[in-house]
C-alpha positions in Angstrom: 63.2 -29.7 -5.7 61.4 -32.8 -7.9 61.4 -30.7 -11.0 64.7 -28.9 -10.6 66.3 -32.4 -11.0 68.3 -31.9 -14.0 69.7 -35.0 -16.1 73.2 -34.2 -15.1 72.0 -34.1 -11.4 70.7 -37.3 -11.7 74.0 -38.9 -13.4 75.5 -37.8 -10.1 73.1 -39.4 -7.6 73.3 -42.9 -9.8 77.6 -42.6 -10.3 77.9 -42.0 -6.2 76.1 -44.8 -5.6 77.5 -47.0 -7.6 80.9 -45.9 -6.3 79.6 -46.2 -2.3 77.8 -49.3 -3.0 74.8 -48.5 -1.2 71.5 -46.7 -2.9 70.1 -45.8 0.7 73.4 -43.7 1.0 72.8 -42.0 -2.3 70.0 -41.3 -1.9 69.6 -39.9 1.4 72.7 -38.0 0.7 71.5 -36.3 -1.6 67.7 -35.7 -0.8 65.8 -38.0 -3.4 63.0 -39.6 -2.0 63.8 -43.4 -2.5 60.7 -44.4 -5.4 62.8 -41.8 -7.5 65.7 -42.7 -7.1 65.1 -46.2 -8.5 62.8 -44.9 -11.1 66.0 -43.0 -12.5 68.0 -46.5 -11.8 65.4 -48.6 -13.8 65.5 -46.1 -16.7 68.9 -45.8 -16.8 69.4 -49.6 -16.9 67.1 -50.0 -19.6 67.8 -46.6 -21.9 71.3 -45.7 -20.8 71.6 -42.0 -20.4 68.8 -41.4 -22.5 66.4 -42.8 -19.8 67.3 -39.8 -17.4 66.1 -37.1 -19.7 62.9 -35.8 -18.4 60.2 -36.5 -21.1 56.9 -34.3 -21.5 54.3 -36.4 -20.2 51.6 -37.8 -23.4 48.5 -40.0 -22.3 48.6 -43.5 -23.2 45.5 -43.1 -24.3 43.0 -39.8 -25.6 39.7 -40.4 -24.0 38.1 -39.5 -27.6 40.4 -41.7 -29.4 38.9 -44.0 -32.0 39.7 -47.7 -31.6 42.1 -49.4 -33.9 38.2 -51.1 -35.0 36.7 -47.9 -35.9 40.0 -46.8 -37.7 39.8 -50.0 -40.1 35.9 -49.4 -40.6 36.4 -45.8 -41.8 39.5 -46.6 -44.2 37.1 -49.7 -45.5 34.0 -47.5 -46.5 36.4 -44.7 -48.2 39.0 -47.4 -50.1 35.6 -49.8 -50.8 32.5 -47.5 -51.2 34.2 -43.8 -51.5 32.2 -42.5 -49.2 33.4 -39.0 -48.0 33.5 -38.1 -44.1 30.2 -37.0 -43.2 28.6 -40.1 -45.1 30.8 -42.4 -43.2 29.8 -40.5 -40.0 25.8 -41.5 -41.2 26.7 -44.8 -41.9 29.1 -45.9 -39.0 26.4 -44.8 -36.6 23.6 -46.3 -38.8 24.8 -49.8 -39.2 27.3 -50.0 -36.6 26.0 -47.8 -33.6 29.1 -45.8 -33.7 28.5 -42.6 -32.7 31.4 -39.8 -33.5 31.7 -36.7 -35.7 32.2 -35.6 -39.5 35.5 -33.7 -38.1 36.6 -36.4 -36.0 36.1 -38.8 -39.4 38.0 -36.8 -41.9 41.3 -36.1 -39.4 41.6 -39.9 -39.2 40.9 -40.1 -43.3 44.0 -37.3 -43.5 46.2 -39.5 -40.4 45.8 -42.6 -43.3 46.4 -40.7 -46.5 43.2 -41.4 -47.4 41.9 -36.8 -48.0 41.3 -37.2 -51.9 39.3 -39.9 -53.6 41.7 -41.0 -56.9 40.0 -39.2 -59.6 38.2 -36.9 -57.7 35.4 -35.0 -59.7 35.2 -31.1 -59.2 32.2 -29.5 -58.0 30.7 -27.7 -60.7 28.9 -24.6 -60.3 25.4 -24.7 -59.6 23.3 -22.8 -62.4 20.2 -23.0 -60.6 18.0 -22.7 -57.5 17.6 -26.3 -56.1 14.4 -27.6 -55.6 12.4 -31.1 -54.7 9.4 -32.7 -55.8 7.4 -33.8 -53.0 5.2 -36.4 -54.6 6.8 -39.5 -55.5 6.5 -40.3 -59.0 5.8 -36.6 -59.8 8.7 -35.9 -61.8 11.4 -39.0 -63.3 14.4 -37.7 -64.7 15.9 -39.9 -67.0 19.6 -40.5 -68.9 21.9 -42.3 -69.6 25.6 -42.7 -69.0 28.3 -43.5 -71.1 30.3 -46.2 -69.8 34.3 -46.9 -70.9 35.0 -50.0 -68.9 38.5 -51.6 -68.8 38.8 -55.6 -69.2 41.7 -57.4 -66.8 43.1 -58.3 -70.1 43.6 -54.6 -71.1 40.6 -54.0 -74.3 38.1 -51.3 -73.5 34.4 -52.3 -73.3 31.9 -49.5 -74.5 28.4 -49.7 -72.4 25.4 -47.4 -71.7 23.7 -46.9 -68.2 20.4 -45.8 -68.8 19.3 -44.1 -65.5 15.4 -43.4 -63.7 15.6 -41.4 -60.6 12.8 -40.2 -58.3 12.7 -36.0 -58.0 11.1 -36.2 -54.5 12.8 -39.2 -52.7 15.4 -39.9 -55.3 14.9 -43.6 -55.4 16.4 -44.7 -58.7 16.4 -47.5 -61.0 19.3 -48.9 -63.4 19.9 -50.9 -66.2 22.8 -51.5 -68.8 22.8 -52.2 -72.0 25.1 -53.0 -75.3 23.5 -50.2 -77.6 22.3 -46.8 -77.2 18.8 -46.3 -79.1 15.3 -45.9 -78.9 14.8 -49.6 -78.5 16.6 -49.7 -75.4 15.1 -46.5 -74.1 11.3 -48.3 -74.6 13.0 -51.2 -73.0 14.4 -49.2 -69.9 11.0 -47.4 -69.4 8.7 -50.6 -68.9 11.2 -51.5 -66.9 11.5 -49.1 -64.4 7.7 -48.7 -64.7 7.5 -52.1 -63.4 10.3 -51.8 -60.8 8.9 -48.1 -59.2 6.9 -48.7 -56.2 4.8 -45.5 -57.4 2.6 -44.4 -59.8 4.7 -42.3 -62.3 3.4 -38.8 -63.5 6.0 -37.0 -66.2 9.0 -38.4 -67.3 11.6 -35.7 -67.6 14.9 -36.3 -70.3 17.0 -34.2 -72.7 16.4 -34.4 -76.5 18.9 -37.2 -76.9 18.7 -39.9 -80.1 17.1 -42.0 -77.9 14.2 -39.9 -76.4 12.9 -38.9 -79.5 9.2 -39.8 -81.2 9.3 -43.6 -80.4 10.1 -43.0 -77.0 8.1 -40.3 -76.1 4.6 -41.7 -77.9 5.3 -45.2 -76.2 5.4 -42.8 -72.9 2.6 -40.8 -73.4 0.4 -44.4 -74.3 0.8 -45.3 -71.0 -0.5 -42.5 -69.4 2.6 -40.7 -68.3 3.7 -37.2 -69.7 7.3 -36.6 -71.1 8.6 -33.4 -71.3 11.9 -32.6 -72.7 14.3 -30.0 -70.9 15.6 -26.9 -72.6 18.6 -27.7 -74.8 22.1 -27.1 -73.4 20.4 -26.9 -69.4 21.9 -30.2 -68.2 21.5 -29.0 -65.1 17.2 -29.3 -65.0 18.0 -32.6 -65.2 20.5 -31.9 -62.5 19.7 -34.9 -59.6 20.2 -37.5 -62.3 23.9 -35.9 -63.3 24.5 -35.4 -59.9 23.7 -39.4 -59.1 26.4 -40.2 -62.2 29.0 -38.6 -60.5 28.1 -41.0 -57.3 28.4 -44.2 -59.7 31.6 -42.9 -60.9 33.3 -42.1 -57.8 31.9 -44.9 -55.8 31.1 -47.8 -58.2 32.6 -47.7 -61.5 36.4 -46.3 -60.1 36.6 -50.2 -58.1 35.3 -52.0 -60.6 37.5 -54.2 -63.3 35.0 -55.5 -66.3 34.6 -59.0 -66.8 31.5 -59.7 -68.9 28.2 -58.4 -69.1 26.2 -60.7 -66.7 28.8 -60.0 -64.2 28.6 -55.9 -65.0 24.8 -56.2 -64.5 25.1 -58.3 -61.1 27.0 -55.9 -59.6 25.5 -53.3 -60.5 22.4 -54.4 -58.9 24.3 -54.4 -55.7 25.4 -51.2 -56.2 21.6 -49.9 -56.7 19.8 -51.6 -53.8 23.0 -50.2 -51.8 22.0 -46.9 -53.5 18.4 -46.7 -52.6 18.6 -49.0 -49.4 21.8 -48.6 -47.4 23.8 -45.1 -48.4 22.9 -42.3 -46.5 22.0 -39.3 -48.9 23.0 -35.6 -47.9 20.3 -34.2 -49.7 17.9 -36.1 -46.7 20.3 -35.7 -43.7 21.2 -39.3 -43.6 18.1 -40.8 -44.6 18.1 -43.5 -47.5 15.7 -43.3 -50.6 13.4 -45.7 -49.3 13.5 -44.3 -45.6 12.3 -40.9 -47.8 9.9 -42.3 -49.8 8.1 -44.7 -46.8 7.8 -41.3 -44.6 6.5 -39.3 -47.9 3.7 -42.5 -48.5 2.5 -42.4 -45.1 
């Protein structure tokens, strides 16, 4: 009869033996085996009537239920790095030996508010059949990015990112500067010359100010080809738009400008995290440099 035990039913046992003053009576009166009987008295002392509706039993606990740990992890990389759920997936297990799935990630980014980045950029649509280098230093695209910064005092700051990045492992290299010339674009290349741990073939860039005969003889007298894209085909220069976006979303949305050696420190974080720490889709999981060790060897 346990689950026929209606909350009236209950009341009843409970008032008769309050009004006998003896619980054995009650109980064995009215044929409630004595552990429930004072499991309805206990609840009833501490909720009142309430206590003697039957709830629907809910574990304490699911079995696959992330830890308040994990939780706070997972909220950190998407508020701090805007990582999205299957990168967070990569890098929890990575870095932290936590070992759960994309789908498990983004229904505990949607349980904290946390579905759309701010500012989110749409996907655009893709013009082109992908495709990879698999040489390092084969192909470098190169641009730059136009930077808007906003000071804690409230002026805007206007920069330039000029930007090298690997076709086949997509290791990439990054500087800012003040201006946006030819200068700087000579400047940027023996740069990331220097910086590449590979021998650079062709240096790929749109026909921008800043690429034009200056540039591309200092390129070509160090051995390296340059070859401009087709105008108005952003997208053959697509893995170096597509890495913008990733500084926008997760770099340059958390960052307030303060001055320029401060702009360039942290942007240097943000590039070894690039090429060293963040999982990229494009290789599975794999970093640049975990791409580029297995292409060397």
């Amino acid at each position: 009869m346990g689950k026929g035990w209606t909350t009236p039913y209950k009341k009843v046992v409970l008032e008769y033996a309050d009004l006998s003053g003896s619980d054995a009576k009650s109980y064995r009166s009215f044929d409630v085996p004595r552990s429930t009987f004072y499991e309805w008295k206990k609840a009833f002392a501490k909720e009142g009537p309430t206590g003697l509706i039957r709830k629907k039993p809910v574990a304490k606990s699911h079995p696959r239920q992330l830890s308040p740990e994990v939780v706070e992890k997972i909220k950190d990389l998407r508020k701090t790095c805007h990582l999205g759920p299957q990168r967070i997936t990569w890098y929890l297990a990575r870095y932290h030996g936590i070992e759960t799935s994309c789908s498990t990630v983004f229904r505990t980014l949607i349980r904290q508010g946390l579905r759309r980045l701010p500012k989110h950029v749409g996907l655009r649509a893709v013009h082109t059949r992908r495709y990879a280098k698999e040489v390092p230093g084969h192909h470098v695209q190169v641009d730059v990015k136009f930077l808007v910064l906003k000071t804690t005092d409230g002026p805007r700051v206007r920069r330039f990112q000029y930007t090298a990045i690997d076709d086949a492992t997509r290791v990439r290299a990054l500087k800012i500067y003040a201006r946006h010339n030819q200068e700087r674009a000579i400047a940027f290349v023996d740069y990331f010359i220097e910086k590449f741990p590979f021998r650079i073939h062709t240096i790929r860039t749109d026909h921008g100010h800043e690429f034009q005969a200056q540039f591309h003889w200092h390129v070509e007298d160090k051995g390296i080809r340059h070859v401009y894209i087709k105008p108005r085909t952003p997208q053959l220069n697509g893995k170096v738009e597509r890495s913008h976006r990733s500084d926008q979303e997760e770099f340059y949305q958390l960052l307030t400008y303060k001055d320029d050696v401060d702009l360039n420190k942290k942007l240097e974080e943000w590039k070894r995290f690039y090429n060293f720490d963040r999982p990229h889709g494009a290789f599975n999981g794999k970093t640049p440099y975990e791409v580029l060790r297995t292409l060397l060897h």
